[in-house]
NUKERO-335988 format. One record per residue (C-alpha): residue number from 1; residue in three letters; x, y negated, z negated. Coordinates in steps of 0.5 Angstrom, whole numbers, plus 500, padded with zeros to 3 digits. Layout:
N
rec k=NUM&r=ALA&X=X&Y=Y&Z=Z
...
***
This chain:
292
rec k=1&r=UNK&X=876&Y=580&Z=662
rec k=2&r=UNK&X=870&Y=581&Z=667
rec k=3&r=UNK&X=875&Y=584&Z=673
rec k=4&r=UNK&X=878&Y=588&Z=668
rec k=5&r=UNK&X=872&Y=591&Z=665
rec k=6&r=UNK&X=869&Y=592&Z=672
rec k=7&r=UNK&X=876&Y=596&Z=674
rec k=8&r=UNK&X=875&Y=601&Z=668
rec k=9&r=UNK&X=867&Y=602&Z=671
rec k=10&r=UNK&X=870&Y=604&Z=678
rec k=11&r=UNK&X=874&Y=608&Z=674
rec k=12&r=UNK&X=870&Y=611&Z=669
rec k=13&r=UNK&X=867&Y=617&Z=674
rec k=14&r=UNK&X=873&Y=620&Z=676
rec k=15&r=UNK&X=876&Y=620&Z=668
rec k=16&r=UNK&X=870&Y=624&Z=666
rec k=17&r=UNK&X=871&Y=629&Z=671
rec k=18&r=UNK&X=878&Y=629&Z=669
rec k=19&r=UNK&X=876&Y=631&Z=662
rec k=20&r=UNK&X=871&Y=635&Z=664
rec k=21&r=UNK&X=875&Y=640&Z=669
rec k=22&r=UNK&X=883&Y=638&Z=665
rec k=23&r=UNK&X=882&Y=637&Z=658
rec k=24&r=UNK&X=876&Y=641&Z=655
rec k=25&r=UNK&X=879&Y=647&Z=660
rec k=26&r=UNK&X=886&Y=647&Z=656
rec k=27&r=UNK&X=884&Y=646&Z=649
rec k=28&r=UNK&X=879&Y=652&Z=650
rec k=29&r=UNK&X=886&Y=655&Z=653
rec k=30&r=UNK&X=890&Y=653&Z=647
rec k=31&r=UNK&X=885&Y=655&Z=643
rec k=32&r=UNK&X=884&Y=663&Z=646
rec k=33&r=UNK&X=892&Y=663&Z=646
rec k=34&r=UNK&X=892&Y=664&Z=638
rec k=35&r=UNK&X=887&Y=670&Z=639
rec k=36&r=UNK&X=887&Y=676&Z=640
rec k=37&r=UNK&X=881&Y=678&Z=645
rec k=38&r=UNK&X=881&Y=683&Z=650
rec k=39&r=UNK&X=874&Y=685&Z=652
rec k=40&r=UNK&X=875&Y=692&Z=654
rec k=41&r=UNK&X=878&Y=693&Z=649
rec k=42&r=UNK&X=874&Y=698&Z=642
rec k=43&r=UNK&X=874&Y=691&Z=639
rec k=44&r=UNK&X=871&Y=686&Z=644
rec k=45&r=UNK&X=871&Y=680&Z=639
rec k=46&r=UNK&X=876&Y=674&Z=638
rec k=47&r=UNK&X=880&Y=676&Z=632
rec k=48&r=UNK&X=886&Y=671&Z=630
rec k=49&r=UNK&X=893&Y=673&Z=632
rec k=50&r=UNK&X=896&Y=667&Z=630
rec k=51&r=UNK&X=902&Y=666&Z=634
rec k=52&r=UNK&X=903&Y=673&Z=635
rec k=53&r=UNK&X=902&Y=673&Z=643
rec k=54&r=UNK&X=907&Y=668&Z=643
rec k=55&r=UNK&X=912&Y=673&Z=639
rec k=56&r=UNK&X=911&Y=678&Z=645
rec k=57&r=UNK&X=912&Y=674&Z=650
rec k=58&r=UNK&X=919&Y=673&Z=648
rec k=59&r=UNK&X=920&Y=680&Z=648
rec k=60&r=UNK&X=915&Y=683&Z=654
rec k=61&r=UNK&X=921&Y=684&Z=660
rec k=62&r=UNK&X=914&Y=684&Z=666
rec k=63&r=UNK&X=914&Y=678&Z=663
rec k=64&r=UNK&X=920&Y=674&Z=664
rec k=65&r=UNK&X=922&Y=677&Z=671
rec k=66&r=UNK&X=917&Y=675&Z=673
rec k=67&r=UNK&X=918&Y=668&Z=672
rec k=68&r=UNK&X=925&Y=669&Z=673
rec k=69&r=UNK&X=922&Y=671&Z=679
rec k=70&r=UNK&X=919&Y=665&Z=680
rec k=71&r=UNK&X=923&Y=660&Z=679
rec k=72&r=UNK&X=928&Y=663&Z=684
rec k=73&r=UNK&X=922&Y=663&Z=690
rec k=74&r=UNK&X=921&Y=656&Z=687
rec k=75&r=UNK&X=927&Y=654&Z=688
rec k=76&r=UNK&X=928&Y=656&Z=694
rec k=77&r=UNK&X=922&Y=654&Z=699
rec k=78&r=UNK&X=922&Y=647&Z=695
rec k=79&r=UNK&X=929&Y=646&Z=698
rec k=80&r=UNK&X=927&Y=648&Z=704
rec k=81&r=UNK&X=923&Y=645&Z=706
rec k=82&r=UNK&X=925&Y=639&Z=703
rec k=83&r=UNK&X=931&Y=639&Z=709
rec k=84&r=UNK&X=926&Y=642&Z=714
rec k=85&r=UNK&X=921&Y=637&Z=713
rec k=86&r=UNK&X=926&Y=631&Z=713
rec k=87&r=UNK&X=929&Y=634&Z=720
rec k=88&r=UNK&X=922&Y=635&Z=723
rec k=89&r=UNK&X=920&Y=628&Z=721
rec k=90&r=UNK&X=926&Y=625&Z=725
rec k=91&r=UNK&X=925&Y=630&Z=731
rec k=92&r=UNK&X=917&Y=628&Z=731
rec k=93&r=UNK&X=918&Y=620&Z=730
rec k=94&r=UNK&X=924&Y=620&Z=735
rec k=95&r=UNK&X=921&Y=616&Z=741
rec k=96&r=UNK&X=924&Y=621&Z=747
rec k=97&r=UNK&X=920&Y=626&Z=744
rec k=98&r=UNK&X=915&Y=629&Z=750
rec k=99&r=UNK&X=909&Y=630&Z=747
rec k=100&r=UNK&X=910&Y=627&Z=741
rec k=101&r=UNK&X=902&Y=627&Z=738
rec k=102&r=UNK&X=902&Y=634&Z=741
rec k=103&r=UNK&X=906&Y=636&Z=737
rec k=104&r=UNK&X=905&Y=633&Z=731
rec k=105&r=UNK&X=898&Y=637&Z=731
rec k=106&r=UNK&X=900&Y=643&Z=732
rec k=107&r=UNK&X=906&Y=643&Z=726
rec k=108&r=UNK&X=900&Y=640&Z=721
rec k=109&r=UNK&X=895&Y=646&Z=723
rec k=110&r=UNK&X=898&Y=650&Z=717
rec k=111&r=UNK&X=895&Y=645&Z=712
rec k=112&r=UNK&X=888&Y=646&Z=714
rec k=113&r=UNK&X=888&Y=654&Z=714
rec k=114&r=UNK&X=886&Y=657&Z=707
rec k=115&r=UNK&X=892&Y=661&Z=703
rec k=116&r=UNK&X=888&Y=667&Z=702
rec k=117&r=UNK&X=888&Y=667&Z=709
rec k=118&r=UNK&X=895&Y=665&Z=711
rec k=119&r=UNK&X=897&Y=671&Z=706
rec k=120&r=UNK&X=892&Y=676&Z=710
rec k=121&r=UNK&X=896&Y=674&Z=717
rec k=122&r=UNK&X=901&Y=674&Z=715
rec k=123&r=UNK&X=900&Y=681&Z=712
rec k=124&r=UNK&X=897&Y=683&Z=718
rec k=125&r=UNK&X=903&Y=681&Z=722
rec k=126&r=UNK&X=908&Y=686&Z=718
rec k=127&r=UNK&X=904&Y=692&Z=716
rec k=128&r=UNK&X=909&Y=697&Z=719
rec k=129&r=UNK&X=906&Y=700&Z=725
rec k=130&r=UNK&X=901&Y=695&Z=726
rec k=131&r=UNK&X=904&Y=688&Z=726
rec k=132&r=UNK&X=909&Y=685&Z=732
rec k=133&r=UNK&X=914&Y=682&Z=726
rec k=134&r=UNK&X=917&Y=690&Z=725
rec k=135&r=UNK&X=916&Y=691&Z=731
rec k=136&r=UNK&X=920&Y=687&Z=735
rec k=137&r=UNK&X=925&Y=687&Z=729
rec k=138&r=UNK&X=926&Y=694&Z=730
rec k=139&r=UNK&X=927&Y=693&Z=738
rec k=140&r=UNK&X=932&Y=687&Z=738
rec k=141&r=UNK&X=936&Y=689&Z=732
rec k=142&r=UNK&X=934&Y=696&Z=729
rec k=143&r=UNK&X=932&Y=694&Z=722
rec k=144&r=UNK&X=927&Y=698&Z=719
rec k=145&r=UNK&X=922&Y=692&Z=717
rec k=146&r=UNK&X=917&Y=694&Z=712
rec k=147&r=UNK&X=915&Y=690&Z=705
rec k=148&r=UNK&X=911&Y=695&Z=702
rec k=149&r=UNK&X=917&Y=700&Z=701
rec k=150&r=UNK&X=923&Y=694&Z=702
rec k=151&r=UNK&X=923&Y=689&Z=695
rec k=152&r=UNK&X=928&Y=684&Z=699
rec k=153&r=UNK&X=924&Y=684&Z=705
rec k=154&r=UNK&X=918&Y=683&Z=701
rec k=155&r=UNK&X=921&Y=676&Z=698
rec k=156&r=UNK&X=924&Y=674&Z=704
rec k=157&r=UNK&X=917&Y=675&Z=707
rec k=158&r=UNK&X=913&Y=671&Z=702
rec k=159&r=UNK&X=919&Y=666&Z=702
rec k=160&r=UNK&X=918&Y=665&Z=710
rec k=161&r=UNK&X=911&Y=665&Z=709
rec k=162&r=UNK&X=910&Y=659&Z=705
rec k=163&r=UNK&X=915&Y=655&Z=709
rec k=164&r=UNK&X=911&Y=656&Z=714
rec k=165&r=UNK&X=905&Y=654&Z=711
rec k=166&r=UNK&X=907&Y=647&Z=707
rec k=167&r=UNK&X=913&Y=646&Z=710
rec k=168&r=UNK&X=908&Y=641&Z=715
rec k=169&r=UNK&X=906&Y=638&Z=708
rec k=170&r=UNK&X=913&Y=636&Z=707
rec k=171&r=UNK&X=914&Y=632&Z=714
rec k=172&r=UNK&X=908&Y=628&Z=713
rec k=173&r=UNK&X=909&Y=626&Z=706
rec k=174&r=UNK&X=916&Y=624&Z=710
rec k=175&r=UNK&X=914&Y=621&Z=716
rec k=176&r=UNK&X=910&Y=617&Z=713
rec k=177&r=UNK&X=916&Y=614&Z=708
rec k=178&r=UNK&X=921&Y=614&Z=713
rec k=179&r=UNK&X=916&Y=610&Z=716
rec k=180&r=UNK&X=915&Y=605&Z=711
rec k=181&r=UNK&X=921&Y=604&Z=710
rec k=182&r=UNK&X=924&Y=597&Z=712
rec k=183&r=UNK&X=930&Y=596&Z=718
rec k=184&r=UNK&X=933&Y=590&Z=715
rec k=185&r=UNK&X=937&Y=594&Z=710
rec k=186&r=UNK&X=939&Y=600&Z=716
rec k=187&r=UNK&X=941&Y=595&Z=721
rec k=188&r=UNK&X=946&Y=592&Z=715
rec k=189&r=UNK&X=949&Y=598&Z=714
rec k=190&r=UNK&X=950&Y=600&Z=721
rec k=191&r=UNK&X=953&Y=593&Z=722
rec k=192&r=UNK&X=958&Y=595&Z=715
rec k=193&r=UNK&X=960&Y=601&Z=718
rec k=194&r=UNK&X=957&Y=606&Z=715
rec k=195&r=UNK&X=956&Y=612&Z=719
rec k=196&r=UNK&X=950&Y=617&Z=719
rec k=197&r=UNK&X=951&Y=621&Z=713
rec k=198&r=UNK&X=953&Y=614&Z=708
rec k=199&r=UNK&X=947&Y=611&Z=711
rec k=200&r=UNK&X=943&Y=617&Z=709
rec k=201&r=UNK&X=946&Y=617&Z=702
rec k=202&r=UNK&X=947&Y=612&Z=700
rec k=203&r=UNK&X=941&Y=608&Z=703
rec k=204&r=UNK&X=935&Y=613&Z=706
rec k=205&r=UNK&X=935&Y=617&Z=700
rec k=206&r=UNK&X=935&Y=611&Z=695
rec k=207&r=UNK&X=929&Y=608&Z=698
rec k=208&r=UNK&X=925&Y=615&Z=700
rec k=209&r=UNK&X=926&Y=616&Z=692
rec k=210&r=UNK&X=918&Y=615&Z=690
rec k=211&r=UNK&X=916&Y=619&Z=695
rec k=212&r=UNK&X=922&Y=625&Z=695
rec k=213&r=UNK&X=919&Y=625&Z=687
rec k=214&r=UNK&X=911&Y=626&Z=689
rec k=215&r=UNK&X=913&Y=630&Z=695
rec k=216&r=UNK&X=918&Y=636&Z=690
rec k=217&r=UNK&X=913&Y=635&Z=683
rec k=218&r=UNK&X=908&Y=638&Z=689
rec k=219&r=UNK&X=911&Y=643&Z=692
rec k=220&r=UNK&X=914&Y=645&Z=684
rec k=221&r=UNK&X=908&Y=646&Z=682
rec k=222&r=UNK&X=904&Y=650&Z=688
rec k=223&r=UNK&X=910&Y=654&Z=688
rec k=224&r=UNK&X=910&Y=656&Z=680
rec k=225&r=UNK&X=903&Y=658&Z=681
rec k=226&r=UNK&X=902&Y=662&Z=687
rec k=227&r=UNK&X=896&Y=668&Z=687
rec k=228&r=UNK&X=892&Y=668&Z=693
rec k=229&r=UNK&X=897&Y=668&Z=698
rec k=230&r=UNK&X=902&Y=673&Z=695
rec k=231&r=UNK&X=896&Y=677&Z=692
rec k=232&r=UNK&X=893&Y=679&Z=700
rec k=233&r=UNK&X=901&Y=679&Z=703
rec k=234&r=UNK&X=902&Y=685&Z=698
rec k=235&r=UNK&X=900&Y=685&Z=692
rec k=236&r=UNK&X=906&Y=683&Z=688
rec k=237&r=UNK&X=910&Y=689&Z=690
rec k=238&r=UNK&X=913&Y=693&Z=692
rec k=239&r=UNK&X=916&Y=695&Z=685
rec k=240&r=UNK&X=914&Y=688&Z=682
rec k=241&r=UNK&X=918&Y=684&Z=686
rec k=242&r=UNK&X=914&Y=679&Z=689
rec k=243&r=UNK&X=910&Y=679&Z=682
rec k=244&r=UNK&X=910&Y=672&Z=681
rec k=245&r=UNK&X=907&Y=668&Z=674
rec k=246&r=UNK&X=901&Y=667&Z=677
rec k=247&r=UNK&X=900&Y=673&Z=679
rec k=248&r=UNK&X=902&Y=676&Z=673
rec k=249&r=UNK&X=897&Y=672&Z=669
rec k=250&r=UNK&X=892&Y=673&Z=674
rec k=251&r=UNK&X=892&Y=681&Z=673
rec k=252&r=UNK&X=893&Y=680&Z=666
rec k=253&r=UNK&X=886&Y=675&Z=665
rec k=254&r=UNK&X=882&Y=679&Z=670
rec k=255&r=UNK&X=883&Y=686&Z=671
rec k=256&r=UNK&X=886&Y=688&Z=664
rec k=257&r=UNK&X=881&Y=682&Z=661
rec k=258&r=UNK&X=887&Y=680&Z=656
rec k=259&r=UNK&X=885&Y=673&Z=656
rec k=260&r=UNK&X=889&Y=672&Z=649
rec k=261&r=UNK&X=895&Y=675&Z=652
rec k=262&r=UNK&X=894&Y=670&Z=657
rec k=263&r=UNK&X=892&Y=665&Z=655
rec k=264&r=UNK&X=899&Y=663&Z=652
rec k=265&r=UNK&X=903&Y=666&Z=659
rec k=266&r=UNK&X=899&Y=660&Z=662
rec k=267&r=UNK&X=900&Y=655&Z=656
rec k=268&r=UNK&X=908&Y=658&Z=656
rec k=269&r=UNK&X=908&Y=657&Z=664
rec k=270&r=UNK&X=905&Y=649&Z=663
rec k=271&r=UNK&X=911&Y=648&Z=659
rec k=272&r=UNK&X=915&Y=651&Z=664
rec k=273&r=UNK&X=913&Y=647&Z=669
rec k=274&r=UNK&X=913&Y=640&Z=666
rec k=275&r=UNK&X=920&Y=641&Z=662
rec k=276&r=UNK&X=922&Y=643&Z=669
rec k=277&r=UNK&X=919&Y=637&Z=673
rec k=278&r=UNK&X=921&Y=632&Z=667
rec k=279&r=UNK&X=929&Y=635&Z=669
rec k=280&r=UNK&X=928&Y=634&Z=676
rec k=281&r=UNK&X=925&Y=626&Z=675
rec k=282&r=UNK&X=932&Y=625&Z=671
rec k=283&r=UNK&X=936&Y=628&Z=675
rec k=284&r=UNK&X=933&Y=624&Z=682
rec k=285&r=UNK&X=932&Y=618&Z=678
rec k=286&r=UNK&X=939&Y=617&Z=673
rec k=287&r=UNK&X=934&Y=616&Z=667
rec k=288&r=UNK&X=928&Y=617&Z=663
rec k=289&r=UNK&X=923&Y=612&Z=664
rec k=290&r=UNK&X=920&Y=609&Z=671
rec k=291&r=UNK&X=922&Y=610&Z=678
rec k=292&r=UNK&X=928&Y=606&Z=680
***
């Protein structure tokens, strides 16, 4: 009982400070998205709208491109940079490597550098007329680079930049649980004949199921809620097309001080992004309790 007692008093700190900044942020939030408070607005008082903004959420067509938009980005760079970062995990953990720590820190650079910065870098490598990215597009295979005006190579961009930016991420949390694993089940499995592909299927992926679900509940999450980084590189555009949620809610919150509006976009995103991790926890695992 004591040992127990002393546990919850380590852990005392780190849960206030989780009710502190988690738990009185969102009721707060709740609370707002039944309201209708704009402060620029004739009105800049709170006035109850019910579930009026949620009403309008169904039927405000920015709004649902924007996070269908999103869930097609996430998607995308969670995907890639799952396979990327398995392939990098095995080309930085092979023995023949030369320079095989040299390596390993320059890929993890990316991690350390702010996003906002990432997305400023980045912008200043594709403005047109300006950046090395159109430049030598242009040269070796005549295209006509342009984010600003081309909505497709907006999004590819802003899917290349993430990728280069947490793609690290993914290798290490890789590395360190291949690392992890034991030997005795991949020796067995090579002594059964099993090739390259059935090992990994039926043996690498089953054991690397915790840290694959830790790795993807991460990047789900970061990439549902990307701002900064699409905010520098183009500010959503061109024509919307790299308008993300994130930033949506952002232009809605601040500029336009819609805080009722936007308190139910984030409410209705939250939603979204735990039912969606929820599915990926049953498809990755085979039920719906623990980790198998």
């Amino acid at each position: 009982m004591r040992q127990s007692n002393i546990g919850w008093l380590f852990l005392a700190p780190a849960t206030l400070i989780l009710f502190v900044v988690g738990f009185i942020p969102f009721i707060y939030i709740l609370y707002v998205g039944f309201f209708d408070w704009n402060t620029n607005a004739v009105d800049p008082t709170l006035r109850w709208a019910g579930l009026q903004n949620y009403r309008n959420l169904v039927f405000d067509a920015t709004f649902l491109n924007s996070l269908a938009r999103t869930l097609v980005f996430a998607f995308v760079v969670v995907v890639s940079e799952l396979l990327l970062g398995y392939v990098l995990a095995r080309a930085l953990m092979a023995d023949r490597l030369w320079g095989r720590q040299f390596f390993r820190t320059i890929h993890t650079l990316p991690i350390v550098v702010a996003p906002i910065a990432v997305g400023a870098t980045w912008r200043l490598l594709c403005v047109p007329g300006f950046g090395i990215v159109p430049y030598y597009l242009k040269l070796w295979f005549g295209i006509d680079y342009n984010i600003s005006t081309n909505a497709y190579h907006a999004f590819a961009t802003a899917i290349i930049m993430d990728l280069w930016h947490w793609t690290p991420f993914v290798t290490l949390s890789l590395m360190a649980g291949l690392t992890a694993l034991p030997k005795e089940p991949l020796e067995q499995a090579q002594i059964d004949g099993g090739n390259k592909l059935q090992i990994f299927w039926y043996v690498i992926v089953p054991m690397l199921k915790p840290v694959l679900l830790t790795t993807v509940f991460i990047r789900l999450m970061d990439a549902l809620r990307s701002v900064d980084e699409i905010w520098m590189l183009t500010k959503g555009g061109p024509a919307e097309a790299t308008r993300f949620i994130g930033l949506h809610i952002w232009i809605n919150v601040f500029p336009k001080t819609d805080y009722g509006y936007g308190a139910a976009m984030s409410l209705l995103t939250l939603y979204v992004t735990i039912v969606l991790s929820w599915l990926l926890f049953v498809a990755m695992t085979g039920r719906k309790g623990g980790v198998q």
